[in-house]
C-alpha positions in Angstrom: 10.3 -32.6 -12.4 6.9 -31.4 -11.4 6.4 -27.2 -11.7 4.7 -25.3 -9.2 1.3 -25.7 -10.6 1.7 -29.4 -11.2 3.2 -30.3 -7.6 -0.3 -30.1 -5.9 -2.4 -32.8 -8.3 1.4 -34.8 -8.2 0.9 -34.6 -4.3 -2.8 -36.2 -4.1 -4.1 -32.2 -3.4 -3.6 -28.8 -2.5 -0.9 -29.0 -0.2 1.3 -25.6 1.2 4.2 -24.8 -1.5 4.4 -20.7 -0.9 4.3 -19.1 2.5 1.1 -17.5 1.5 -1.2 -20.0 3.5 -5.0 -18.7 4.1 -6.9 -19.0 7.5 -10.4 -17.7 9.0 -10.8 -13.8 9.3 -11.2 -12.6 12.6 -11.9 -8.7 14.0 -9.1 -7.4 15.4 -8.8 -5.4 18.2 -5.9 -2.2 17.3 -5.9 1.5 17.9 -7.9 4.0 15.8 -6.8 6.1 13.4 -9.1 9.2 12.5 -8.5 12.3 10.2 -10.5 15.2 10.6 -10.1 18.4 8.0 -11.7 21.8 7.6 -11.6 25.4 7.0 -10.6 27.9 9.4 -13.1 28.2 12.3 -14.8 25.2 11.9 -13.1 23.7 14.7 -11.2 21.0 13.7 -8.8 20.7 17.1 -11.7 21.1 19.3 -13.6 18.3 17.4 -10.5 16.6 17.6 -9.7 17.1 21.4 -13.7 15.9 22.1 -12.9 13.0 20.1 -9.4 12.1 21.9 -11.3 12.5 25.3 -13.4 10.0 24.5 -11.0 7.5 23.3 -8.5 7.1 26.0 -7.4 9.2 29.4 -3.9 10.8 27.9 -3.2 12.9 25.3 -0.3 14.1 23.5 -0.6 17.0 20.8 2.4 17.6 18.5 1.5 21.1 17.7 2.9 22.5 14.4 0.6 25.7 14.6 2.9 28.1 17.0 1.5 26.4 20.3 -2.7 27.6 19.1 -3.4 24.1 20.8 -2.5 25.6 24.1 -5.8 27.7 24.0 -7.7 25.1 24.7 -5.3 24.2 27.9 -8.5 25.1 30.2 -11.0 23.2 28.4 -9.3 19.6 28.0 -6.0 18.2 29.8 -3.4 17.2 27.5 0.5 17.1 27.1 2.3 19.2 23.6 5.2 19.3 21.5 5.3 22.0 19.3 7.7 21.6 16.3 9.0 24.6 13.7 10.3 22.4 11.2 8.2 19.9 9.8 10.8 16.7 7.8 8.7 13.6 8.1 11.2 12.1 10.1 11.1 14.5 12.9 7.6 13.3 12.9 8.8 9.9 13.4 10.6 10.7 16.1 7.4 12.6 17.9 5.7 9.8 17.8 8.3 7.3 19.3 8.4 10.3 21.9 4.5 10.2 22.6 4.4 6.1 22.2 3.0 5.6 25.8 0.2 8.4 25.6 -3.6 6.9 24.8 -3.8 8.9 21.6 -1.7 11.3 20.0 -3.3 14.4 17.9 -1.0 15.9 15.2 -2.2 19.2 14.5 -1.9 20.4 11.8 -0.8 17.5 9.7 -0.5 19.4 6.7 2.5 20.8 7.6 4.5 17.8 6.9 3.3 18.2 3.5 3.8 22.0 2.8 5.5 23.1 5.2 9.3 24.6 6.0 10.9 21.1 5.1 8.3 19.1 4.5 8.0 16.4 1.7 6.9 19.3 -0.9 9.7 21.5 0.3 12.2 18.3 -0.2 10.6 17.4 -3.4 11.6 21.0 -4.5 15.0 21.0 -3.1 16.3 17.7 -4.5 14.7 18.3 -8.4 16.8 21.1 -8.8 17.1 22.1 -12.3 15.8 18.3 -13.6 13.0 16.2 -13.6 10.6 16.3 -10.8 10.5 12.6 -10.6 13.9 12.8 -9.5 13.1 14.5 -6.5 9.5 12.3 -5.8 12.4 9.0 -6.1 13.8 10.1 -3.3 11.3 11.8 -1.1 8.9 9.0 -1.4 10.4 6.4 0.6 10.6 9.0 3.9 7.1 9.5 3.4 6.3 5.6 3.4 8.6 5.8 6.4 5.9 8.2 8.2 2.7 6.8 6.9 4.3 3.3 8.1 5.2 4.8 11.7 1.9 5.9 11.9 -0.1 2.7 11.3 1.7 0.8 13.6 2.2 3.8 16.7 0.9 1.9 19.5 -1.8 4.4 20.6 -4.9 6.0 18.8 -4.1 8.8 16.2 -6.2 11.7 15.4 -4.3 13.9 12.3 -5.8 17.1 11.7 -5.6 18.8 8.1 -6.4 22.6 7.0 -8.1 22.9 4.0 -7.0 24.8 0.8 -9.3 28.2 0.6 -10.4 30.2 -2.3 -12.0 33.3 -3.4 -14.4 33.4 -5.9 -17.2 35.5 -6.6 -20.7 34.6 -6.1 -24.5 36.2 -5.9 -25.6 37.3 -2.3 -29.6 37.5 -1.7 -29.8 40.7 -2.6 -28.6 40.0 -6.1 -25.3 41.7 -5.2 -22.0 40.1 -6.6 -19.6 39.5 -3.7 -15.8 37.9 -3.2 -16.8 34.5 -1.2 -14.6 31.9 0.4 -14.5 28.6 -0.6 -13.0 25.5 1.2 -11.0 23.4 -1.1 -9.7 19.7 -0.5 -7.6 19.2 2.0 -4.1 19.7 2.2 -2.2 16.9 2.0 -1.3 14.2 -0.6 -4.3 12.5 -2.4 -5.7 9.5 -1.2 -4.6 9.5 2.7 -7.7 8.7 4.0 -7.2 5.0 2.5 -4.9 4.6 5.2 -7.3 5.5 8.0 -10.3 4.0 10.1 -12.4 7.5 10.1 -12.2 9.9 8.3 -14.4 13.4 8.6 -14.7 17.0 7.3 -15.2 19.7 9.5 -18.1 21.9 8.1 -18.3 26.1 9.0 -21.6 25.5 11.0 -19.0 22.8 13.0 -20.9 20.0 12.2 -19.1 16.7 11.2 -19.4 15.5 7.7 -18.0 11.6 7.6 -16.5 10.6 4.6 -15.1 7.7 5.6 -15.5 4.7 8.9 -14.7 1.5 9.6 -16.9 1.8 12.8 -20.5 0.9 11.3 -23.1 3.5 10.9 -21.1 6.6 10.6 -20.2 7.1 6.7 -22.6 9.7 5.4 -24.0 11.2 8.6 -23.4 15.2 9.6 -23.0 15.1 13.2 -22.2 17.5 16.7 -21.0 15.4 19.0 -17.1 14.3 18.5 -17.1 12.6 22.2 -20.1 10.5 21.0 -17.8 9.5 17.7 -14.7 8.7 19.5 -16.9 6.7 22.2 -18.3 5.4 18.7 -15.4 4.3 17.4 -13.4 3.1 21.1 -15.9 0.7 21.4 -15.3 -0.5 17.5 -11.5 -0.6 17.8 -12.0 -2.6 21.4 -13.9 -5.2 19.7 -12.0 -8.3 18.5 -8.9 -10.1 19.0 -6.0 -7.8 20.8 -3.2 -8.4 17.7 -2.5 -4.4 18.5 1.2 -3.0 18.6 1.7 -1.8 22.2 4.5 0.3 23.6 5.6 -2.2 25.7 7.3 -4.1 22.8 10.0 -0.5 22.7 10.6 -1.3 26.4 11.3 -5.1 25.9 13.7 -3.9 23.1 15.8 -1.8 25.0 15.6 -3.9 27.9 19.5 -3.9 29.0 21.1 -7.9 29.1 18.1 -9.1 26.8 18.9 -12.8 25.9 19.2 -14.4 22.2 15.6 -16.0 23.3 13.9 -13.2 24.9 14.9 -11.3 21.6 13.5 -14.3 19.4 10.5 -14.1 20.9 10.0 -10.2 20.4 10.8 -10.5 17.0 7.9 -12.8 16.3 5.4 -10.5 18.5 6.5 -7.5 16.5 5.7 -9.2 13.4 2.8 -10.8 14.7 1.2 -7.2 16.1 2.6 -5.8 12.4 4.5 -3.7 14.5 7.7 -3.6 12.9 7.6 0.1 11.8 7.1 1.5 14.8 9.2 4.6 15.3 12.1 3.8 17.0 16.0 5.2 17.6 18.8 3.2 17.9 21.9 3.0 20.1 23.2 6.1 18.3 20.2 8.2 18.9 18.7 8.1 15.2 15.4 7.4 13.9 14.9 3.6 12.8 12.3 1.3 13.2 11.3 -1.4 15.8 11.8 -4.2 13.7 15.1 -3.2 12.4 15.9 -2.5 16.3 15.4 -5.8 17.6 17.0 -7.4 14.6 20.0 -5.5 15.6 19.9 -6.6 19.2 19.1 -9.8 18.2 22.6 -10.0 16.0 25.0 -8.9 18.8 23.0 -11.2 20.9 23.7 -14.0 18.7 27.2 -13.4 18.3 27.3 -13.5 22.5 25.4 -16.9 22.8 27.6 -19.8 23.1 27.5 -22.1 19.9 26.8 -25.8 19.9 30.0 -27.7 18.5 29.9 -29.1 14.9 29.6 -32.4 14.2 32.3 -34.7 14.6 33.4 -34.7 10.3 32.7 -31.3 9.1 34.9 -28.8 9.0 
């Protein structure tokens, strides 16, 4: 019997024996997703409001900073949620809240990371007495939850982080030693800008420092206009084949009387626009995903659809 690695020179050539098959790369079209971080006063939201203008016409702020977004009410039009707890999940469920908005602004982000019951504070809570780990096992997979609902939310994304600050003591020009602040790295896990198209730090003269972009011609440059980046980077995120999630796949899933086909055909969409964890609640109320959604539906929908009759000999 021929092995895996023999089959193809047995078959004449390379023929498909895994569902791992390759094709030609093409740009896809699909919503941006942008972090911006930064001391205090170097104006993070307003760099991040510019930037949201730019990109689409409605705006949604979750707001985890006691409503300091609405200062800015006079200045740019947007909608807000402001949240006092901060479990990733709740997240999850802001976003399938905001899911028809152009692009969504968390601000701040970090608090889902140190804030009252965020992932540190949950970390902290379930180690107890033991091993650290213990409490990371557990944690980890609501915070692959949230990253995940965040990749595929169906609008652009713009998450704002504040920056750890320290004191240390430094020379002044007149040869005096004086306490100075410092701006840290940001606060929030390492390594979330891999995650994201754009990614920026917000400097105290409120320039932009870009770390990070997927949108050519950007990485390295200090710059003062946010609406020119998000125009920037709408036009890059416009350009290419529309493979996007879009919130009109929630609506088709809740669709009331959806047939065993209709629901076949969402399920390969949702997997085709990789939007299968897009936050999502079920018939109960409680945060799941779209893809686990529709495969719901879809099983109750089966169980309704009339079945063809065996054939004539089996039982």
């Amino acid at each position: 019997m021929a092995t895996a690695t023999e089959a193809p020179a047995v078959a004449g050539g390379l023929v498909p024996h895994t569902p791992f098959q390759f094709a030609r790369a093409a740009k896809e079209a699909r919503p941006v997703r942008a972090l911006l971080d930064g001391p205090p006063g170097s104006g993070r939201l307003t760099a991040a409001l510019r930037m949201a203008a730019s990109l689409g016409d409605s705006i949604a702020v979750i707001d985890t900073e006691r409503g300091r977004s609405r200062q800015y009410a006079e200045e740019f039009s947007f909608d807000v949620a402001e949240m006092t707890a901060f479990d990733p999940k709740d997240l999850c469920l802001a976003l399938y809240a905001a899911a028809a908005y152009d692009v969504v602004i968390i601000s701040s982000w970090s608090s889902f990371w140190s804030g009252p019951e965020g992932i540190r504070d949950q970390v902290a809570a379930r180690s107890g007495k033991g091993s650290r780990d213990t409490g990371w096992d557990e944690v980890r997979p609501v915070e692959r939850q949230m990253l995940a609902a965040v990749q595929c939310h169906p609008g652009h994304l713009i998450g704002v982080l504040r920056n750890r600050l320290d004191v240390v003591l430094a020379t002044d020009l007149a040869g005096r030693t004086v306490p100075t602040r410092v701006s840290l790295r940001a606060e929030q896990r390492d390594g979330l800008e891999y995650d994201f198209d754009f990614a920026a730090s917000m400097l105290p003269s409120r320039e932009m420092l870009v770390t990070k972009s997927a949108a050519p011609g950007l990485t390295g440059e200090v710059l003062t206009d946010a609406s020119a980046v998000g125009t920037q980077l709408r036009t890059w995120a416009q350009n290419g084949i529309d493979r996007a999630p879009t919130a009109e796949l929630l609506h088709r899933a809740y669709e009331r009387g959806a047939t065993y086909e209709a629901l076949s055909e969402l399920t390969q969409e949702v997997q085709l626009r990789r939007a299968g964890a897009m936050a999502a609640v079920d018939h109960e109320g409680k945060l799941t995903t779209l893809g686990a959604l529709v495969s719901f539906r879809l099983s109750r929908a089966y169980g309704r659809t009339p079945q063809p009759p065996a054939p004539q000999g089996e039982a």
